[in-house]
C-alpha positions as CSV (number, residue, x, y, z in Angstrom):
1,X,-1.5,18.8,-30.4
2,X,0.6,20.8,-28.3
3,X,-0.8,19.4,-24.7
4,X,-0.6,16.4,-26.1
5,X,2.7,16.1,-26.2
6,X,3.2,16.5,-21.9
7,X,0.5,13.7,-21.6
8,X,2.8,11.7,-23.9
9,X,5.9,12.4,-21.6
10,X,3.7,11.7,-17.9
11,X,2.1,8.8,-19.7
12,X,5.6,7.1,-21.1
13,X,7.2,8.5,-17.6
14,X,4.8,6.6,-15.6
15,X,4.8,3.4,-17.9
16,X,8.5,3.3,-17.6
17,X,8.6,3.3,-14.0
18,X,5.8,1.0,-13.3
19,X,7.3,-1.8,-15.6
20,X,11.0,-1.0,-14.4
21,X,8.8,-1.5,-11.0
22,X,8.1,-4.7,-11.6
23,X,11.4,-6.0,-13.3
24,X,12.8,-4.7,-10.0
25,X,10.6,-6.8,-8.0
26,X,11.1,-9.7,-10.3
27,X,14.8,-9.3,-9.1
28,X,14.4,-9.2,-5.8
29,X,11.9,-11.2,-5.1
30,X,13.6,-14.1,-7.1
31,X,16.4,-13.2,-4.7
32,X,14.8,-13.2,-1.5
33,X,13.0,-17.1,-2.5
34,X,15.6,-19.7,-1.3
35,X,15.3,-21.6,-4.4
36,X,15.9,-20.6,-8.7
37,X,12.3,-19.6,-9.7
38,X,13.5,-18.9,-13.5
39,X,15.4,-22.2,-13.8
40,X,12.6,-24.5,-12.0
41,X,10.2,-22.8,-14.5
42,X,12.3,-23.9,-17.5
43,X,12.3,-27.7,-16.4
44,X,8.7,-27.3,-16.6
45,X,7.8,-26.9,-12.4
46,X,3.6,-25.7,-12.4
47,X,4.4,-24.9,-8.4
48,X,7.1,-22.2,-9.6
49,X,5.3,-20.9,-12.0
50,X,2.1,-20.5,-10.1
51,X,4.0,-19.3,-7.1
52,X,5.8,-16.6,-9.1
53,X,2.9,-15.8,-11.5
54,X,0.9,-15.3,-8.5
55,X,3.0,-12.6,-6.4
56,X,4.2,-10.9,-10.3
57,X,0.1,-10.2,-10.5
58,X,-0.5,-9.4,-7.1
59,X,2.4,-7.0,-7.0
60,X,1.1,-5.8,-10.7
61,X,-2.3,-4.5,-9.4
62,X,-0.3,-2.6,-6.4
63,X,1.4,-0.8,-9.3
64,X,-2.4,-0.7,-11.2
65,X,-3.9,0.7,-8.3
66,X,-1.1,3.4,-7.6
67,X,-1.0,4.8,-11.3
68,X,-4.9,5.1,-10.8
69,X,-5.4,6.9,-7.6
70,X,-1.9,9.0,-7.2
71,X,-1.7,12.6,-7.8
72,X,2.4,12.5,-8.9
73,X,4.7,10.8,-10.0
74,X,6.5,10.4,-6.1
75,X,3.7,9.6,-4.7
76,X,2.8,6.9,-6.8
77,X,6.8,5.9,-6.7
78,X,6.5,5.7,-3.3
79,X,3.3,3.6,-3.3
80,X,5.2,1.0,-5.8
81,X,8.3,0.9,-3.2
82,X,6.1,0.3,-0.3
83,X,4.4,-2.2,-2.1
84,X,7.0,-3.6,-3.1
85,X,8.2,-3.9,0.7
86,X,4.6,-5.5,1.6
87,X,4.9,-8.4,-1.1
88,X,7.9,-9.8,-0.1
89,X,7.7,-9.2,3.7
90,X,4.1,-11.0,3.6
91,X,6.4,-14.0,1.4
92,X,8.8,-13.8,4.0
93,X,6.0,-14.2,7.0
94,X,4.0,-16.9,5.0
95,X,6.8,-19.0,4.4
96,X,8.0,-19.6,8.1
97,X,4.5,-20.1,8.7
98,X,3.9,-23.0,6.2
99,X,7.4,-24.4,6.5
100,X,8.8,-26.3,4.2
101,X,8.0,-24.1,1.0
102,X,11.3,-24.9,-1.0
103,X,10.7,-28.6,-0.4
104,X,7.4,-28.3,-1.8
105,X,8.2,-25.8,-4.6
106,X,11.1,-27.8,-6.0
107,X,9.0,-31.0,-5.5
108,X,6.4,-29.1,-8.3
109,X,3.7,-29.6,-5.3
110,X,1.6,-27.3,-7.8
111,X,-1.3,-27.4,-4.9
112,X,1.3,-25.8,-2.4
113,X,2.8,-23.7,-5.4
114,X,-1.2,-22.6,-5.8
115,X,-1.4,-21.4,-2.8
116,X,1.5,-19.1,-2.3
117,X,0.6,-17.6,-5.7
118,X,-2.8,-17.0,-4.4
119,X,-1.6,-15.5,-0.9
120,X,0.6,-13.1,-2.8
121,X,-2.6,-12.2,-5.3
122,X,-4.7,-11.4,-2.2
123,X,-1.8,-8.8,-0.7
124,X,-1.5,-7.6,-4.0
125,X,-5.4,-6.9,-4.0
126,X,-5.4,-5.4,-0.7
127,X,-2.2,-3.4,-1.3
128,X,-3.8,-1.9,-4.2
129,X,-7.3,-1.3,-2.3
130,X,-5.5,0.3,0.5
131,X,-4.2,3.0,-2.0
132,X,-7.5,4.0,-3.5
């Protein structure tokens, strides 16, 4: 029972980052969008929803992928921040190429909303392949 208790630790260690990992991207990535996410999602918007649903997965397997295949604990912290960085850049890039995203996402265009959830979802993927 006694090296169980230091997995215990570098297991709750690890979970506590990754999820205060992705609460952090929550933030800024709900601060970087040039529209309110959380309070389009309330008044029932499917294109926010899938939009954000989309880059909260995409960014989750990042964090997956970097709890599987790092050695520490900085390593894998600086895997999340890097993915981190990646997801919203590519959001960034994406954006000014499609033009118009907040007019679409506030006008619950759920196909347009689709599709930036599933751009975000494919970084994510190949964020969390590049790690392994």
């Amino acid at each position: 029972m006694e090296n169980a208790v230091p997995a215990i630790l570098n297991y709750l260690l690890h979970l506590t980052t990754a999820v205060a990992l992705v609460m952090g991207f929550f933030v800024v990535y709900t601060r970087v969008t040039p529209y309110d996410e959380v309070n389009l999602i309330r008044q029932g918007n499917r294109a926010a929803a899938l939009s954000l649903g989309g880059t909260l997965l995409g960014f989750s397997l990042t964090i997956a992928s970097a709890l599987m295949h790092t050695g520490d604990y900085y390593e894998f912290l600086g895997w999340g921040a890097l993915g981190m960085l990646i997801q919203v850049l590519v959001y960034v890039i994406a954006t000014r190429m499609l033009r118009m995203s907040k007019d679409q996402i506030e006008a619950d265009n759920a196909g347009f909303g689709g599709l930036l959830g599933a751009i975000s979802l494919s970084i994510g993927l190949v964020n969390a392949g590049s790690i392994s």
